[in-house]
N, C-alpha and C positions, 0 to 999 in steps of 0.2 A: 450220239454225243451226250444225251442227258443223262443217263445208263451209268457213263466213261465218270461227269461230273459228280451223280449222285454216289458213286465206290469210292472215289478219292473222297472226296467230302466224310466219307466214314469212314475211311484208313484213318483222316486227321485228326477226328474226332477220337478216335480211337488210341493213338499214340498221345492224345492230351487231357479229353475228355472234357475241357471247356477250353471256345476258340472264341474271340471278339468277330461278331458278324462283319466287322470292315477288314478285318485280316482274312477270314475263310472269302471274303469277297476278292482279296489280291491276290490269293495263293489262286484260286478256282480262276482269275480272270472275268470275273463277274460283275453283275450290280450286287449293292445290298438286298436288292429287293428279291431278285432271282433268287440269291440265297435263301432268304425265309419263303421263296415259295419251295424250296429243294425240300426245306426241312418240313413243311407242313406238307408236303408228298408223300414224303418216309416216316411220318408220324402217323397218316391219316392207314401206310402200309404195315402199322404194327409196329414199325423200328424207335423205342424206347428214346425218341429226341425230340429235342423240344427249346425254345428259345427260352431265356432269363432273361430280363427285365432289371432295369438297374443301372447304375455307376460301374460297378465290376458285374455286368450281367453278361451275357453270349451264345452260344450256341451248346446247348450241355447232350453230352450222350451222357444215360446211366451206367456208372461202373458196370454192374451184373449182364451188359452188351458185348458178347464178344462175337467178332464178326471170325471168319474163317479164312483169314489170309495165307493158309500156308501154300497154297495150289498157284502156283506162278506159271506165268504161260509161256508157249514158247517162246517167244522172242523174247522173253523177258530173260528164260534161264540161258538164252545166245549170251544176252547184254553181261549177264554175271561172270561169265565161263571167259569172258577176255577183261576181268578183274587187274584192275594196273593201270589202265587207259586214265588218262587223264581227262578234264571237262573237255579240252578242246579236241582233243583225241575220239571222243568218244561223237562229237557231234561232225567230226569230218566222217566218221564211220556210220552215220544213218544213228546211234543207239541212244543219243540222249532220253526220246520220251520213256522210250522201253527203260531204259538206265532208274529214271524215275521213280516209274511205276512200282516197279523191285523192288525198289529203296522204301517206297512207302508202306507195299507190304511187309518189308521186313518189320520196319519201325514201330508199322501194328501189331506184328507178331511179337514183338521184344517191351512192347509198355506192359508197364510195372502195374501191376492192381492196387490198388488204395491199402496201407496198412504194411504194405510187403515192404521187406527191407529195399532200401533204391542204392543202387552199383550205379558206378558210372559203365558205359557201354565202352567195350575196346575202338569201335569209332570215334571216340569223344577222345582218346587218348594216344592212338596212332594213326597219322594220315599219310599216304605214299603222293608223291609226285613224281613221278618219272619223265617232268620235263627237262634237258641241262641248263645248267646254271647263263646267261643272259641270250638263250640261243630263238633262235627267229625264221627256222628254214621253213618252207612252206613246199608240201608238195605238188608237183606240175599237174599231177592227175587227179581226178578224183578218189579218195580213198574209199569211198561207201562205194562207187559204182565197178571199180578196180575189184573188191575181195569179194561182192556180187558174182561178179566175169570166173572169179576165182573158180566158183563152188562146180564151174560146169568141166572140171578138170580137162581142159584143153589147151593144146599148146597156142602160145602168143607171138604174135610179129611186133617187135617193138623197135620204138626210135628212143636211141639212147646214149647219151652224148659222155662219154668218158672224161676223170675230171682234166687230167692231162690235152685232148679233145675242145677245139674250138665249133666241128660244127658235128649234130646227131649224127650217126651210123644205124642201120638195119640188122637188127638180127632174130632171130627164130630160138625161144627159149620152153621150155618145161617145166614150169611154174610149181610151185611148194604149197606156196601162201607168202604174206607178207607179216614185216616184224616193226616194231613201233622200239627203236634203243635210245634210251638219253636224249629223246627230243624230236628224233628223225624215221621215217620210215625207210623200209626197204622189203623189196618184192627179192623173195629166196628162191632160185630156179636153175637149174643148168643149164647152158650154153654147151651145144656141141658136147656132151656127156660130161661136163666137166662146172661143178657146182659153182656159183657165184654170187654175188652182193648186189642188187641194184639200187643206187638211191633214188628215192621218188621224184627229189627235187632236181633230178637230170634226166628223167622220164618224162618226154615231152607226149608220146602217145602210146597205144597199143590199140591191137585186132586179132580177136580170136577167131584160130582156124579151124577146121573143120574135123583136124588129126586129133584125135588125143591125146595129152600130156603122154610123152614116156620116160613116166620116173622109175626109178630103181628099186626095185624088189624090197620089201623089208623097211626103204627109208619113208621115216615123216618129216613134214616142218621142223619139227623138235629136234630132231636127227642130225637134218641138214644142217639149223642154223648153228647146233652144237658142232656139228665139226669145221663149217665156215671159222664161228667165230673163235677158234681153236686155232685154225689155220691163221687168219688176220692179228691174231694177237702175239701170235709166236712167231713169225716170220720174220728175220730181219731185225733183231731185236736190237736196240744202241741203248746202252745206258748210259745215262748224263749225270755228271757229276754237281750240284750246284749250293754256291752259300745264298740262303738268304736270311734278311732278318728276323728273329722271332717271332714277332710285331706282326708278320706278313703270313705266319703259316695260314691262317685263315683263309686269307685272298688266295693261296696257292692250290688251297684243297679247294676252291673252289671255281678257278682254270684249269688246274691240271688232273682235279680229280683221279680217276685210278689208276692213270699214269705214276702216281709217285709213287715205287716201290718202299724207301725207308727214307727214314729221319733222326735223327742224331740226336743226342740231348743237346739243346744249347749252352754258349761255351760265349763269354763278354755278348751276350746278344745278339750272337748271331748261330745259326741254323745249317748243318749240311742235310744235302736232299737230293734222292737218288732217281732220277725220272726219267722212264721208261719209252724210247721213240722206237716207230719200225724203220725211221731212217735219219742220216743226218741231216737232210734237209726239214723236217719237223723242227729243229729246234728253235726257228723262227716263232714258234707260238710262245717262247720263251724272254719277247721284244715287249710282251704287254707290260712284262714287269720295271723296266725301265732301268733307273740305277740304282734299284734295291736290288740287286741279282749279278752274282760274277760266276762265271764255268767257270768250274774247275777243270775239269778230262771227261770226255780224252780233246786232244789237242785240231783235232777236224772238228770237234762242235765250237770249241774255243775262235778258229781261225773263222767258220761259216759265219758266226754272231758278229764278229768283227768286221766281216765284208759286209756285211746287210748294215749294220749301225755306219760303216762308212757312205754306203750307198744311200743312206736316209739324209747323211750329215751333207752333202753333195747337192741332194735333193730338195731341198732347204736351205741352203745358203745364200739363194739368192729371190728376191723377192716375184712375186708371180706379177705377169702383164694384166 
């Protein structure tokens, strides 16, 4: 553990080269005190550190220290190689500290020496979230212990409740890997030779059997979730026709996201918008926008938003007991 504290302690030192002893105290989880015995360890071992004294004084490593953070460990280059994961993503997946650790040697391997011209770092300047916009699924299973089960490639007995489906069903699949899209996860595996989606958050259990996975010659994860998501996105496709206000395209790319194939110039303030369902019962996600929004065509999406805004108007008319 001391080992673990006294490297980080000099990665940080190192991406900054003075740190205030009560901050290297909150980063480490430490005392102050622990701290200056860290640094008079690594002083007393030759390592070029040493406390300042002072109003702006703190923990100094000398520039001409460079430690050798290029050699990341395994699990650190695991944590890298699934690049995208989000914080919370990453900690349902076991990789935070490994996530970390990475990061800090990168950050030591990326500080600037004294005199050098200073760049901002493309971290500083692009950051990915790959969570959707107000979304909140959680899944049933564990994910760390789930892509674990993963690596022993064998097939899965799972309970898995379809969304149509009020209660889980059994079935025996041949697992891929699983996929982290817009928020949600899903385990990629065929059923009965025949590929398919599972969401996590209808994945109430699994148990690995003894068989092993029999996947298809030639196919990987990448493979599969590429022609899944091929299939799920082309199937059935309904285009919707819709005005809405200028004002609102913001709020729309940010419900309907890449749903919305095209957009029109506006025209007196308001907006045509061309939005992409697999079916017409979809177009119910079409209710959040309320009376900023009229379908246009085709005349089945027009009639189903009709039945629902009646159905709510019914619904509400009269006061609850």
């Amino acid at each position: 553990m001391k080992a673990s504290r006294l490297l980080h302690l000099l990665l940080l030192l190192q991406t900054r080269q003075r740190i205030t002893t009560t901050e290297l105290a909150e980063r480490l989880e430490v005392s102050r005190r622990t701290v200056l015995r860290d640094v008079e360890a690594l002083s007393t071992a030759g390592v070029p550190v040493y406390a300042e004294r002072g109003r702006n004084g703190g923990i100094v490593l000398l520039p001409s220290a460079r430690l050798n953070a290029s050699h990341l460990e395994p699990p650190e280059l695991e944590a890298l190689s699934v690049a995208g994961l989000d914080s919370a993503q990453l900690e349902r997946m076991g990789l935070s500290a490994v996530w970390e650790s990475a990061a800090r040697k990168i950050a030591a391997r990326q500080a600037v020496a004294p005199g050098s011209p200073s760049l901002l770092q493309l971290a500083d300047l692009v950051l990915v979230d790959s969570t959707a916009w107000f979304a909140d699924s959680e899944a049933a299973v564990d994910v760390s212990d789930l892509s674990s089960a993963l690596r022993r490639r064998r097939r899965l007995r799972i309970q898995y409740r379809r969304s149509a489906e009020s209660q889980a069903s059994t079935r025996v699949v041949d697992p891929y890997g699983i996929v982290a899209k817009s928020g949600r996860w899903y385990l990629v595996a065929d059923d009965q030779g025949d590929g398919r989606l599972f969401a996590l958050e209808r994945l109430s259990s699994y148990e690995q059997l003894d068989a092993p996975a029999a996947l298809r010659p030639g196919e990987t994860l990448r493979t599969r979730w590429t022609a899944l998501k091929e299939r799920t996105e082309g199937q059935g496709r309904v285009s919707v026709t819709v005005r809405l206000p200028e004002k609102g395209l913001d709020l729309a790319w940010r419900i309907l996201g890449n749903r919305i194939h095209d957009i029109s110039d506006a025209e007196n303030g308001w907006c045509t918008v061309v939005v992409r369902y697999p079916d017409i019962e979809s177009v119910r996600q079409l209710l959040q926008f309320g009376d900023h929004i009229e379908i246009l065509t085709p005349q089945t999406a027009r009639e189903r938003i009709s039945q629902l805004a009646r159905d709510l108007a019914v619904r509400h008319s009269t006061p609850t007991s």
